[in-house]
C-alpha positions as CSV (number, residue, x, y, z in Angstrom):
1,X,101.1,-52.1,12.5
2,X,104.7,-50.5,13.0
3,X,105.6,-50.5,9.4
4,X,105.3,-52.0,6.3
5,X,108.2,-54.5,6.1
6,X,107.8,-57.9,7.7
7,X,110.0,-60.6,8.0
8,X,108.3,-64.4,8.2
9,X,110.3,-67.2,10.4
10,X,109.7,-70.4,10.2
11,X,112.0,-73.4,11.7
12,X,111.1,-76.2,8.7
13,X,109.4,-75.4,5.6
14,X,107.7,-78.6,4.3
15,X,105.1,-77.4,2.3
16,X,104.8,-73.8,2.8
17,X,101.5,-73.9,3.8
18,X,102.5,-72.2,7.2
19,X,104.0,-69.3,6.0
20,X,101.4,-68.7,2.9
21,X,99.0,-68.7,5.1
22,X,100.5,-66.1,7.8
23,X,101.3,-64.2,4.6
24,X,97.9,-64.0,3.2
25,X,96.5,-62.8,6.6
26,X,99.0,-60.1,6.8
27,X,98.0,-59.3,2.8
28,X,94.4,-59.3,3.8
29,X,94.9,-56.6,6.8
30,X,97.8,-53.9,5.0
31,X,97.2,-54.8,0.7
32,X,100.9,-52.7,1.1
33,X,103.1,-54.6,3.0
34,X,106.0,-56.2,1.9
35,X,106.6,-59.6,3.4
36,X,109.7,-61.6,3.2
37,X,110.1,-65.3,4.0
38,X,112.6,-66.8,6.1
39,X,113.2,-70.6,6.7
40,X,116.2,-72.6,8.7
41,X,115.3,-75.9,6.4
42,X,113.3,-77.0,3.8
43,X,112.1,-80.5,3.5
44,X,110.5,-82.2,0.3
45,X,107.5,-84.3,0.8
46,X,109.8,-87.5,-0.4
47,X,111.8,-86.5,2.6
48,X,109.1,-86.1,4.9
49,X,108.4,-90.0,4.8
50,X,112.2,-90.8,5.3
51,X,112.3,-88.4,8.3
52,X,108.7,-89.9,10.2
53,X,110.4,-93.4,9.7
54,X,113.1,-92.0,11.2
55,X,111.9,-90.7,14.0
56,X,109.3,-93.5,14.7
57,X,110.3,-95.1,17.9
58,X,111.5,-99.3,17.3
59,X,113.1,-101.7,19.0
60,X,115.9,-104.0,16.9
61,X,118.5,-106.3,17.5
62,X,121.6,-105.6,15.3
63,X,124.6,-107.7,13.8
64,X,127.2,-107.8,11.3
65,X,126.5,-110.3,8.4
66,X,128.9,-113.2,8.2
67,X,131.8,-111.3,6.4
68,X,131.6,-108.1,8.9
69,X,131.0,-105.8,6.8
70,X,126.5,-104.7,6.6
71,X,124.5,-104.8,9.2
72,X,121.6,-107.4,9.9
73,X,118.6,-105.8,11.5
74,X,115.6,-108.1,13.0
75,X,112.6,-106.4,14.9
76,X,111.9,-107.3,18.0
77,X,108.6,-108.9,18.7
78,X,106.3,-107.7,21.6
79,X,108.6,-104.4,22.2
């Protein structure tokens, strides 16, 4: 190892188990080194949900309710 200073980059942090993980292996080979953590996002598991429904492929037709104003969205069946 080149020092004793890492830095950890992950793209999402969901529950941390990535970067504990990668931090207890570097732990376990230098008991020394100081590790810092770095994350673009962070994302509660409430949020996880949202974001796989999200992302889940469908097929919908979509309208505007009577008055205009919400939109009205019916699967489509067979799609």
């Amino acid at each position: 190892m080149l020092g004793n200073r890492v830095l950890l980059v992950d793209d999402v942090v969901t529950r941390g188990a990535t970067l504990l993980a990668a931090a207890s292996l570097l732990r376990a080979q230098n008991p020394q080194i100081d590790i810092a953590a770095f994350a673009l996002a962070r994302v509660g598991e409430a949020a996880l949900e949202d974001i796989k429904q999200m992302l889940a492929p469908t097929v919908e037709l979509v309208s505007c309710d009577a008055a205009g104003t919400a939109p009205i969205r019916r699967p489509v069946a067979g799609a």
